[in-house]
BALOGU-60410 format. One record per residue (C-alpha): residue in three letters; z, y, x. Coordinates in Angstrom, 1 decimal. Layout:
N
<r ALA, <Z, Y, X>>
...
END
This chain:
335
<r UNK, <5.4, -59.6, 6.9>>
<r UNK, <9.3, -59.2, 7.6>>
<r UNK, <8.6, -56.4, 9.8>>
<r UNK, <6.5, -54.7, 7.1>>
<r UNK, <9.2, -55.3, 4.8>>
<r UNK, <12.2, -54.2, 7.2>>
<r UNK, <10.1, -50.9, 7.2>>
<r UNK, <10.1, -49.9, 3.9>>
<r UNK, <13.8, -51.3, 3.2>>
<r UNK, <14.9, -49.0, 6.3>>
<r UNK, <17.1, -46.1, 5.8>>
<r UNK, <17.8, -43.4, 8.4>>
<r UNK, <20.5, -43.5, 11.0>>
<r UNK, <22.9, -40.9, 9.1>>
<r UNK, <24.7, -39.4, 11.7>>
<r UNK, <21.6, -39.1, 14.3>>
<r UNK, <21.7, -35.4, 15.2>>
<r UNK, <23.9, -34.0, 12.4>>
<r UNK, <24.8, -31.1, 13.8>>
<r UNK, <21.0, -29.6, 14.5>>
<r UNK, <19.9, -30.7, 11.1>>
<r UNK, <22.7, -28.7, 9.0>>
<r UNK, <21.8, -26.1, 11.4>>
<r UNK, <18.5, -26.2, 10.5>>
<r UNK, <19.4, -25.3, 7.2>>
<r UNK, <20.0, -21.7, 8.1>>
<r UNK, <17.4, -21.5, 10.8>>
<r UNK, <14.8, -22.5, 8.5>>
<r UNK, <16.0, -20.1, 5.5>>
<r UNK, <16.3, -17.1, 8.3>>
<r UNK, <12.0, -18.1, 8.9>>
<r UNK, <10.8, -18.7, 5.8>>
<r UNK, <12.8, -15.6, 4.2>>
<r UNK, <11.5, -13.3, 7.0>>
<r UNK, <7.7, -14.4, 6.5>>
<r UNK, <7.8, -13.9, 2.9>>
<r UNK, <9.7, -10.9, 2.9>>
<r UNK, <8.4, -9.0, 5.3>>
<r UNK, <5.3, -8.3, 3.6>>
<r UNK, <6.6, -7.3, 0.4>>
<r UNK, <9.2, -5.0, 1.8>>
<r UNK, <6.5, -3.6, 4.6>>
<r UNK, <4.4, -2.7, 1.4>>
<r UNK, <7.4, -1.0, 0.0>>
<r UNK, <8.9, 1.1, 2.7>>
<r UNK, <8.7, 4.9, 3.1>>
<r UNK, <9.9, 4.5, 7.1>>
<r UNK, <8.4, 1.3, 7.9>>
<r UNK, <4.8, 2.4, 8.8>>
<r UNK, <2.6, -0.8, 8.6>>
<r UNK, <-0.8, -0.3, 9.9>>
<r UNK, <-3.6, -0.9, 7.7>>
<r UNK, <-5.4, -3.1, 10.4>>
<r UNK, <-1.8, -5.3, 10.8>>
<r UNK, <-1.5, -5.7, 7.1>>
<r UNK, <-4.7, -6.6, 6.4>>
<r UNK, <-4.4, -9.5, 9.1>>
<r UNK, <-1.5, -10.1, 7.4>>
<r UNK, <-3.4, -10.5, 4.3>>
<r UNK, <-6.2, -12.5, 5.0>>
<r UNK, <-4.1, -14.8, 7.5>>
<r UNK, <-2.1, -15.9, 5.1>>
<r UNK, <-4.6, -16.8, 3.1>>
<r UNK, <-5.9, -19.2, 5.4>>
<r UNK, <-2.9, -20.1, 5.4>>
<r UNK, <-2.8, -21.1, 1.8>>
<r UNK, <-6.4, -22.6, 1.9>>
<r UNK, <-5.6, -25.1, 4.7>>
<r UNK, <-4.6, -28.0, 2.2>>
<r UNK, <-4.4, -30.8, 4.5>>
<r UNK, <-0.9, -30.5, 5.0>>
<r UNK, <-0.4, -31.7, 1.5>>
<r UNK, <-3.4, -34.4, 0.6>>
<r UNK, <-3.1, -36.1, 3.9>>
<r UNK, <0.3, -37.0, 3.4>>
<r UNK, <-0.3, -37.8, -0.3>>
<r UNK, <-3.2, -40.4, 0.6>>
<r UNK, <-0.7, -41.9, 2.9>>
<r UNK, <2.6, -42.0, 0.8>>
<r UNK, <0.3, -43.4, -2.7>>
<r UNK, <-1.5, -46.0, 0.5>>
<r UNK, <1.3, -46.8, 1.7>>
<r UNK, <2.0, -51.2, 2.1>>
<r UNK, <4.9, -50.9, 0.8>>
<r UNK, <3.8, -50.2, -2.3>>
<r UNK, <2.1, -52.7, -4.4>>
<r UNK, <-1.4, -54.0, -4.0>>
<r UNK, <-2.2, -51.7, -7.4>>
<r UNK, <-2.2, -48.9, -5.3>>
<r UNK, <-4.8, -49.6, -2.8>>
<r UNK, <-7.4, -50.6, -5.0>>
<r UNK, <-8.1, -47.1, -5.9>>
<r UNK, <-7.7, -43.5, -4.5>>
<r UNK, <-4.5, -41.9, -6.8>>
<r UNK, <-3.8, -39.1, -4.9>>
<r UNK, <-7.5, -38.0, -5.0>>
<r UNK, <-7.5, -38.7, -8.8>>
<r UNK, <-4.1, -36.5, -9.1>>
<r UNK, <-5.6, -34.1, -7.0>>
<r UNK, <-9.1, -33.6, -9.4>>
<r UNK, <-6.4, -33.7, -12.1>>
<r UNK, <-4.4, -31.1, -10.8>>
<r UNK, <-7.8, -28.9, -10.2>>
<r UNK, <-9.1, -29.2, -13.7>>
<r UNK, <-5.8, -28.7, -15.4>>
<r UNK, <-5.3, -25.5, -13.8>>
<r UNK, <-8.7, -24.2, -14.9>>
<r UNK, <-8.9, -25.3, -18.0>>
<r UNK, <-5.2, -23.4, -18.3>>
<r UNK, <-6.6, -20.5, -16.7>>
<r UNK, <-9.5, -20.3, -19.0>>
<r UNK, <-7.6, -20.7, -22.0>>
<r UNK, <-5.6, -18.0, -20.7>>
<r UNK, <-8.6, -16.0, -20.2>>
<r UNK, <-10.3, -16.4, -23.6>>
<r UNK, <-6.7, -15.2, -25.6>>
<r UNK, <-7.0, -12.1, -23.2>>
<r UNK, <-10.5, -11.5, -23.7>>
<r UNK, <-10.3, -11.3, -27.5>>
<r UNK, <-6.8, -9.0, -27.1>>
<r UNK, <-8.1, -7.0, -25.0>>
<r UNK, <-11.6, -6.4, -27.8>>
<r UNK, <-9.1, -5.8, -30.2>>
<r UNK, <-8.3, -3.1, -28.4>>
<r UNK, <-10.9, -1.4, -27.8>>
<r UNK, <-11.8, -2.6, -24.3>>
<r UNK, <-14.6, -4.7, -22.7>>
<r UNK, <-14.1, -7.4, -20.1>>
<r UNK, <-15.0, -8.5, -16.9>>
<r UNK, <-13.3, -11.3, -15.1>>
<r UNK, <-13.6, -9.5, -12.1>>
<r UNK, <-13.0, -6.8, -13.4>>
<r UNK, <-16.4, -4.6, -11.9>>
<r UNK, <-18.0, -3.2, -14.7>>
<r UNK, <-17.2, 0.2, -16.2>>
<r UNK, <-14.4, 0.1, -18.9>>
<r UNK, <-13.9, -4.0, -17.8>>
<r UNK, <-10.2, -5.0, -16.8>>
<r UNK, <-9.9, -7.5, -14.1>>
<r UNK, <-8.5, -10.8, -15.1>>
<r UNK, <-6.8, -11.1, -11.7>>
<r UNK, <-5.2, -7.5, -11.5>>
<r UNK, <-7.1, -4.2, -10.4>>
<r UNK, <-9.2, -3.7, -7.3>>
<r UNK, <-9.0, -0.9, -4.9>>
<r UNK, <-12.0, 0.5, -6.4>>
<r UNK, <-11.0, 3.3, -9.4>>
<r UNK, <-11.1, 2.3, -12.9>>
<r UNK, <-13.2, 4.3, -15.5>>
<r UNK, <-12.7, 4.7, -19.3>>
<r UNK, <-15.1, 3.1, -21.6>>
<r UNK, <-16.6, 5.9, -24.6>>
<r UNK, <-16.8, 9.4, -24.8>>
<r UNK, <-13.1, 10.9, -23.9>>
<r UNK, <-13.8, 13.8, -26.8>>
<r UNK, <-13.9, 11.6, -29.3>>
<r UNK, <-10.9, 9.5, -28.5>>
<r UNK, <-7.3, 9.5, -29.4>>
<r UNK, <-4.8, 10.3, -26.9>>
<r UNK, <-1.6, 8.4, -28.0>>
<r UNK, <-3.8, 5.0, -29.0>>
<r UNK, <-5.4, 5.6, -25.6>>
<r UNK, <-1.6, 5.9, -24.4>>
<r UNK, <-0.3, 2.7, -26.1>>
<r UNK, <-3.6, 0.5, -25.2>>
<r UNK, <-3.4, 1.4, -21.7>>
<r UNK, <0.5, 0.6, -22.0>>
<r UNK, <-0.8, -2.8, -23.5>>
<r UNK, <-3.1, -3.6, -20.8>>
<r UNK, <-1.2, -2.8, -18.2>>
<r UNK, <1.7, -5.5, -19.8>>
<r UNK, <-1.6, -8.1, -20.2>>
<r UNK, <-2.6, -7.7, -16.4>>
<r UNK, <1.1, -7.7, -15.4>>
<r UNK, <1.5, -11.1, -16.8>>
<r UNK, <-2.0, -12.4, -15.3>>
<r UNK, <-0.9, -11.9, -12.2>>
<r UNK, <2.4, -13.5, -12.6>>
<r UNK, <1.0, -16.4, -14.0>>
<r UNK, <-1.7, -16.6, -11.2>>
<r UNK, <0.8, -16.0, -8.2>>
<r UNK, <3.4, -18.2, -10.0>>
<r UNK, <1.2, -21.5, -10.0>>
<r UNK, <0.8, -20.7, -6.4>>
<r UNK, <3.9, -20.6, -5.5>>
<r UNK, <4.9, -23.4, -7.7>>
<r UNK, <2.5, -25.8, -5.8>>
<r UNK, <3.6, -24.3, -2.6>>
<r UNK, <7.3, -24.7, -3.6>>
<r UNK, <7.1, -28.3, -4.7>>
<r UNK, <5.4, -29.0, -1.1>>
<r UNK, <8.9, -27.2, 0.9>>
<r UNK, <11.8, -28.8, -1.5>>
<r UNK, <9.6, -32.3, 0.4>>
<r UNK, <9.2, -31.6, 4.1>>
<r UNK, <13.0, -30.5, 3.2>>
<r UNK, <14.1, -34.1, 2.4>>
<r UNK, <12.1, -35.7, 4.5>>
<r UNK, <13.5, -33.4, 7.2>>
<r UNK, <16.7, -33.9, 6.8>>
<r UNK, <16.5, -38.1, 7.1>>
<r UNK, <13.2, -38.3, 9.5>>
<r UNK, <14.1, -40.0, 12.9>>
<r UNK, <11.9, -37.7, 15.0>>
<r UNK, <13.6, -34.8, 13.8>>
<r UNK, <12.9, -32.3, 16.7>>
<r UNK, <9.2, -32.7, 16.8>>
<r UNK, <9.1, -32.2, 13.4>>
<r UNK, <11.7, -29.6, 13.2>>
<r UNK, <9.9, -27.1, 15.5>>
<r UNK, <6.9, -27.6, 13.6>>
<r UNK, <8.2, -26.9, 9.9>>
<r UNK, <9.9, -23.9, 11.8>>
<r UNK, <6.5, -22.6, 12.6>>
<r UNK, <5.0, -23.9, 9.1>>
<r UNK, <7.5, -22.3, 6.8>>
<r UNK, <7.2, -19.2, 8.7>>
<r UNK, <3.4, -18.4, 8.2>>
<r UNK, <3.4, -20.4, 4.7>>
<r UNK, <5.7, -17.8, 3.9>>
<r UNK, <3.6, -14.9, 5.3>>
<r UNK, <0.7, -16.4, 3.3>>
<r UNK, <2.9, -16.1, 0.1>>
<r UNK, <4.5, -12.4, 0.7>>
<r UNK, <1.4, -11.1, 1.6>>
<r UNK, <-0.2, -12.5, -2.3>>
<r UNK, <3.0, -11.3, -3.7>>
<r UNK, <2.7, -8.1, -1.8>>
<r UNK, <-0.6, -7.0, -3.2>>
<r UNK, <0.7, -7.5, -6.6>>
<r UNK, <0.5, -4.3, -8.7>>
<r UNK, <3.1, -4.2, -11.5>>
<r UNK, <4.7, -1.9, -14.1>>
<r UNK, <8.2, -0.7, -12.6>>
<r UNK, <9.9, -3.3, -15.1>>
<r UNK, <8.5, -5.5, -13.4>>
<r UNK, <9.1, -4.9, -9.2>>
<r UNK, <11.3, -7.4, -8.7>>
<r UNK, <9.1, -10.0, -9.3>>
<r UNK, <7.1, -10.0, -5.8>>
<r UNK, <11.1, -10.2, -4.6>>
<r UNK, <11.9, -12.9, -6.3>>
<r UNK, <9.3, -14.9, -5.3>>
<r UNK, <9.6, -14.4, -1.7>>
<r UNK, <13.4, -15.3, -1.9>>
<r UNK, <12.6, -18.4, -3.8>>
<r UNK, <10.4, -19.5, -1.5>>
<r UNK, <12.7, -18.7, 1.2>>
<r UNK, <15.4, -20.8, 0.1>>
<r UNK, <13.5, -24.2, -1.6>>
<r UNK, <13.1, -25.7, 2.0>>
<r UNK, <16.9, -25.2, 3.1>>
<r UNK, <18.0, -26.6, -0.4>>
<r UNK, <15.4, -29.6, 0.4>>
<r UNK, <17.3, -30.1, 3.3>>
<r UNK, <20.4, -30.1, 2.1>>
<r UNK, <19.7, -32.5, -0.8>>
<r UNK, <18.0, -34.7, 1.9>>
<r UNK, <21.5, -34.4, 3.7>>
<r UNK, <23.4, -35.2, 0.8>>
<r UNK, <21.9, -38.3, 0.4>>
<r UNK, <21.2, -39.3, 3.6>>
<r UNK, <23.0, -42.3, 3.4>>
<r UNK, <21.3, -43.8, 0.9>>
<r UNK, <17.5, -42.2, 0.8>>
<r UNK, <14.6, -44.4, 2.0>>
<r UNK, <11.5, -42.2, 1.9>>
<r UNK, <9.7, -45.4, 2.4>>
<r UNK, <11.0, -46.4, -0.8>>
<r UNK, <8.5, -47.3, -4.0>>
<r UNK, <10.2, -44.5, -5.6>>
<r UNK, <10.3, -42.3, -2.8>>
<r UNK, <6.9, -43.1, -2.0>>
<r UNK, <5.1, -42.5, -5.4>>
<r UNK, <7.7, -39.6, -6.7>>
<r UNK, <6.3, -37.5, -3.2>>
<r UNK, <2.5, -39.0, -3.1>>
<r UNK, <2.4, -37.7, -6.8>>
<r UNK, <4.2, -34.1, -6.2>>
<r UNK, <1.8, -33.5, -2.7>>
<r UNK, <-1.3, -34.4, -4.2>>
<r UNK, <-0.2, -32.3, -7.6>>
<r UNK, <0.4, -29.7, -5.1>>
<r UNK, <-2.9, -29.9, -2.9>>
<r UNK, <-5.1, -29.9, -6.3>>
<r UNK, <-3.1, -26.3, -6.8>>
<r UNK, <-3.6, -25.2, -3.4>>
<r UNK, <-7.6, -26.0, -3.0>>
<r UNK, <-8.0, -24.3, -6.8>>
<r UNK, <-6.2, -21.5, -5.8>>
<r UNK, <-7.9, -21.1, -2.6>>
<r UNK, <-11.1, -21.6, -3.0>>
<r UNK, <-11.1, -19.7, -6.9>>
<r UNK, <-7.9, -16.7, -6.4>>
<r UNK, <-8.5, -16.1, -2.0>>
<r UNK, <-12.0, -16.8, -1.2>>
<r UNK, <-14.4, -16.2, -4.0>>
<r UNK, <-11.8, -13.2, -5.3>>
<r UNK, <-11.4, -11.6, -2.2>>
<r UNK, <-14.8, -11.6, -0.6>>
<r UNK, <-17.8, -13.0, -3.2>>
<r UNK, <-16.1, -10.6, -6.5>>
<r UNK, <-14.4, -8.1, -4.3>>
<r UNK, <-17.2, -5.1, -4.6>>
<r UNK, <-15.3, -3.4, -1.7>>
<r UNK, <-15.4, -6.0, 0.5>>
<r UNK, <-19.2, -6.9, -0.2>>
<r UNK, <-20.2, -3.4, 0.9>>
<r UNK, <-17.8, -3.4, 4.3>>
<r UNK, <-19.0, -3.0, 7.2>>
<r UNK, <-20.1, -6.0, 9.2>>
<r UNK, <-16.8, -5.1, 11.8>>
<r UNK, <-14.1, -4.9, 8.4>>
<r UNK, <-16.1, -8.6, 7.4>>
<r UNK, <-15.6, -10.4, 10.2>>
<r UNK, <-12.0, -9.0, 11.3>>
<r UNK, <-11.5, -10.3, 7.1>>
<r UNK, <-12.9, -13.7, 8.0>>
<r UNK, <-11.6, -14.1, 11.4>>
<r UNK, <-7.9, -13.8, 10.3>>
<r UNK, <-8.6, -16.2, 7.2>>
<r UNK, <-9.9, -18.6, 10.0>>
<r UNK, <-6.8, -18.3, 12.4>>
<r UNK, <-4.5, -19.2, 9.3>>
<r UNK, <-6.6, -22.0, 8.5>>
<r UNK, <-6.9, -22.8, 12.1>>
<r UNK, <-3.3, -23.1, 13.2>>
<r UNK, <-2.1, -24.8, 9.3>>
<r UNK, <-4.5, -27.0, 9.7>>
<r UNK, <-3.2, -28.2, 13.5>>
<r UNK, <0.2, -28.3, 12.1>>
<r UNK, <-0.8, -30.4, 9.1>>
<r UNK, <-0.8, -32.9, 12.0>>
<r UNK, <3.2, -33.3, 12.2>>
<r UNK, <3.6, -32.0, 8.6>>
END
């Protein structure tokens, strides 16, 4: 019992390898920057000639990047499990529950969401589709590659309300897509600002250094490519940007708070334990929602150019997904 208690009352050596964790600081920013950047500013550039084949890996990669949740409930079970909590928490599973809670709160904000845009977009003369596939429909999670076409006889319309609803639209989808690659990212980002503090005070620093290294890195090429694929009004181009910088920098400033208080942080604190057991299995509920319902079910089961792909364009698609979720998934063991 005094061992279990020494446990949970211990805090970190402060000044065990100081030096390589402020430095990791700037490492880690240079990673997570560069995998969430690239894609955006590849997608952008005139001279930097992307292959399709490369950005498409790209793509789907990071997506199984993004669908390979264990990183996030596996440490949540653990933290709200932990003994040195009280008995209370064992006697049910709380980060499963959060994680259900999380699921269903996003959908039913997404269909809420949905519904308002629906009866806009009626107002305005428009049908919809949530996948946006049938003729005159708008996509509820942005266009497709496939061409739009105009609902009603073009003779008999007006060419400035025709101007000023497609202006209107174009806002609506703008938005949808923010929202959708925002609560993403928020789960995502909620998930680095942790394995930043606990990076910062953790005794087995290096293991777990090289490992967030490599995490960060194809996290981060998970959320560029999303953000990439975003199609947005001019006013609004510097919000795939924005999003890859903010997820470049919420790990370092994890870090650095973990740093700050390194002294006095115990992550096997009550507080400690419940505050991060809470936020990862919050996070996890986002990530398996957004997975499964945004990625998958989008991008292959309601994508009408990937369901008549070849067989070769399917399984490259697939393959990738499954080398994201592959490789997260074996680094979910460290992190």
């Amino acid at each position: 019992m005094s061992d279990e208690v020494d446990e949970c009352s211990l805090i970190p050596a402060p000044e065990n390898l100081l030096g390589l964790r402020i430095g990791a600081i700037f490492i880690i920013l240079v990673g997570s920057s560069s995998g969430a950047l690239f894609p955006v500013l590849a997608r952008r550039s005139s001279w930097l000639h992307v292959p399709k084949a490369l950005f498409d890996f790209a793509k789907y990669f990071g997506s199984g990047v993004i669908v390979a949740f264990i990183h996030l409930l596996s440490p949540a079970l653990d933290e709200l499990g932990s003994p040195c909590l009280g008995d209370g928490w064992t006697i049910y599973p709380y980060a499963l529950a959060l994680c259900m809670l999380s699921i269903f709160s996003i959908f039913v904000v997404e269909l809420v969401a949905f519904r308002w845009g629906t009866s806009k977009l009626k107002k305005l003369g428009f049908g919809y589709d949530p996948h946006g596939h049938e003729p005159g429909s708008h996509a509820a999670h942005g266009p497709e590659s496939s061409s739009s076409n105009e609902r009603g006889d073009p003779e008999s319309q007006d060419l400035k309300h025709q101007h000023g609803t497609h202006t209107n639209t174009m806002e609506d989808r703008a938005v949808a897509q923010i929202i959708g690659v925002g609560i993403l990212e928020f789960g995502v980002l909620l998930h680095s600002i942790l394995i930043g503090l606990t990076l910062a005070v953790d005794e087995q620093f290096k293991i777990l250094f090289v490992v967030i290294v490599f995490h960060q890195t194809f996290e981060g090429l998970g959320i560029g490519s999303r953000l990439a694929q975003m199609r947005l009004p001019p006013q609004y181009n510097w919000v795939p940007l924005a999003g890859a910088v903010l997820y470049g920098i919420t790990t370092p400033i994890g870090i650095a708070a973990g740093l700050g208080v390194r002294t006095t942080y115990n992550p096997n604190s009550t507080k400690a334990l419940i505050v991060s057991g809470v936020l990862d299995a919050l996070s996890s509920g986002i990530l398996i929602y957004t997975g499964l319902v945004e990625l998958l079910a989008h991008e292959f089961l309601f994508n009408k150019e990937m369901m008549e792909a070849s067989n070769r364009k399917l399984a490259y698609a697939i393959g990738s997904m499954v080398a994201g979720w592959a490789l997260m998934s074996l680094l979910g063991r460290w992190a």
